[in-house]
C-alpha positions as CSV (number, residue, x, y, z in Angstrom):
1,X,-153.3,154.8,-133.8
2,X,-153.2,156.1,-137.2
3,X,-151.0,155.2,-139.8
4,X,-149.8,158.9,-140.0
5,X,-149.0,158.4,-136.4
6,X,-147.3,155.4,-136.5
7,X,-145.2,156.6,-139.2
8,X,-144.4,159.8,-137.4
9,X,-143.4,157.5,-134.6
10,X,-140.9,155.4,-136.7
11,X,-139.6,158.8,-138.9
12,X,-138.6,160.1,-135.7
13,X,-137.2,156.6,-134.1
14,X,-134.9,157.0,-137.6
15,X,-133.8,160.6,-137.3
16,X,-133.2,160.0,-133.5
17,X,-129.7,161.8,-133.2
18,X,-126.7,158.8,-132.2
19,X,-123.8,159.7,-130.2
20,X,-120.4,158.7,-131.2
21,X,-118.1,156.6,-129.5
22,X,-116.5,158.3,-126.5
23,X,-112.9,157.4,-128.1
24,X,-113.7,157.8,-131.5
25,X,-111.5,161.3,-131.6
26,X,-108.6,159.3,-130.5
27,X,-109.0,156.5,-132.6
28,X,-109.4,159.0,-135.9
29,X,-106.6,161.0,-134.5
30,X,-104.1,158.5,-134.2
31,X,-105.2,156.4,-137.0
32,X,-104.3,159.9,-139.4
33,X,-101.1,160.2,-137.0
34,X,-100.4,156.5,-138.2
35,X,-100.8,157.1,-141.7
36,X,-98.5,160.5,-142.1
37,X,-95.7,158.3,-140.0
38,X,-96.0,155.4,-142.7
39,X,-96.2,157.7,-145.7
40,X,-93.1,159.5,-144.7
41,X,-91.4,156.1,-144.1
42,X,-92.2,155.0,-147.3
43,X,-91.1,158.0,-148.9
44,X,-87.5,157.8,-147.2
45,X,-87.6,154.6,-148.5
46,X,-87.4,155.9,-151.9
47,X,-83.8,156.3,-154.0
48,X,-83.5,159.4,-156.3
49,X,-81.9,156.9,-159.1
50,X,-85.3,155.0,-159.3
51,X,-87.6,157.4,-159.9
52,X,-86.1,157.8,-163.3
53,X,-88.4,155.4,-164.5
54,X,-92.0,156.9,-164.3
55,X,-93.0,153.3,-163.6
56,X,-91.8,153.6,-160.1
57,X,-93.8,156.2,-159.6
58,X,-97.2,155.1,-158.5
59,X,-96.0,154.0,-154.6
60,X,-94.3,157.0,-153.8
61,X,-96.6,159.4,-155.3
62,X,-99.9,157.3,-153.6
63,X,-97.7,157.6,-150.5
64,X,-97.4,161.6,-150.8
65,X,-100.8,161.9,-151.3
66,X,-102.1,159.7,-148.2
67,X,-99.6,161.1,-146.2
68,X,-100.9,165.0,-147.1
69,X,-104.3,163.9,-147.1
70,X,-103.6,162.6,-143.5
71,X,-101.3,165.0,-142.2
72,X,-103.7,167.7,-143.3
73,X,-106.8,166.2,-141.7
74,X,-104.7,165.7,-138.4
75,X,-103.9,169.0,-138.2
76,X,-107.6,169.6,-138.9
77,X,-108.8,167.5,-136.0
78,X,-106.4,168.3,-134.1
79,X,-107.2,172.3,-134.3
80,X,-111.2,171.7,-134.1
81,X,-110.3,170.1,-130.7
82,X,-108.5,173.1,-129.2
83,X,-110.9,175.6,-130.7
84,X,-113.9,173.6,-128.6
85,X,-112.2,174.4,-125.2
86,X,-112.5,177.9,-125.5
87,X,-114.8,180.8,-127.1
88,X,-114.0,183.7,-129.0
89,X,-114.8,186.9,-128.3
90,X,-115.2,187.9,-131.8
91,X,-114.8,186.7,-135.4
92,X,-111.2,188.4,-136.2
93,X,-110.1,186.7,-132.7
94,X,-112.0,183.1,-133.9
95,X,-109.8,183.5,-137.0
96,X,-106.7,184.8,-136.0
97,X,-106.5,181.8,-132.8
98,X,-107.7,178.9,-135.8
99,X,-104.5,179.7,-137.7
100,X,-102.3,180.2,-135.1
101,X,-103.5,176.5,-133.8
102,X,-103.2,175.4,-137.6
103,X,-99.5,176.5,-138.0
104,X,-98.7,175.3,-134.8
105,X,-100.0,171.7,-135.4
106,X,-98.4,171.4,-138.9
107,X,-95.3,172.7,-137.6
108,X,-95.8,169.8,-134.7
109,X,-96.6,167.3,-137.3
110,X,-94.1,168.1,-139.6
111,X,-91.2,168.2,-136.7
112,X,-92.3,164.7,-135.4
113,X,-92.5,162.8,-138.5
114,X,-88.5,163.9,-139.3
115,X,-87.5,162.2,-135.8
């Protein structure tokens, strides 16, 4: 064999496509779900009277952020997964069903992490 071969061989050993973990949606979804809960927590946490000093104010703003950032990608993941189950029967219908599954999740989210 020739070392053009052999190389061919091993390039496509390298791209050979790798499947996921079977739970890794469910791990990643509630790992995000995880991460808005304890964000909110913290942020209840917080007293109006301390956050007069802007020292204060690195935990609760890091908390908003990772609890958007989270709660934005859940929603996300979330929405993907209900678009996979069924097709579209044209882009105006794709696009009107995505939001409608966006809103709805946020509005899930949001009314779970005030319980």
């Amino acid at each position: 064999m020739s070392e053009s071969a052999e190389f061919e061989v091993l390039l496509r050993r390298a791209l050979a496509p790798v499947e996921p973990p079977a739970d890794l949606s469910q791990r990643l979804e509630t790992t995000l779900a995880n991460l808005t809960e304890l964000a909110a927590a913290e942020l209840e946490g917080w007293e109006l009277e301390t956050m007069r000093d802007p020292r204060n104010w690195a935990r609760p703003a890091a908390a908003a952020v990772v609890g958007t950032t989270a709660g934005v990608a859940l929603v996300l993941v979330r929405a993907r997964r209900r678009a996979k189950r069924r097709r579209p029967d044209n882009a105006l219908d794709a696009a009107e069903r995505a939001l409608r599954d966006v809103f709805g999740e946020a509005g899930r989210i949001l009314r779970d992490v005030r319980r």
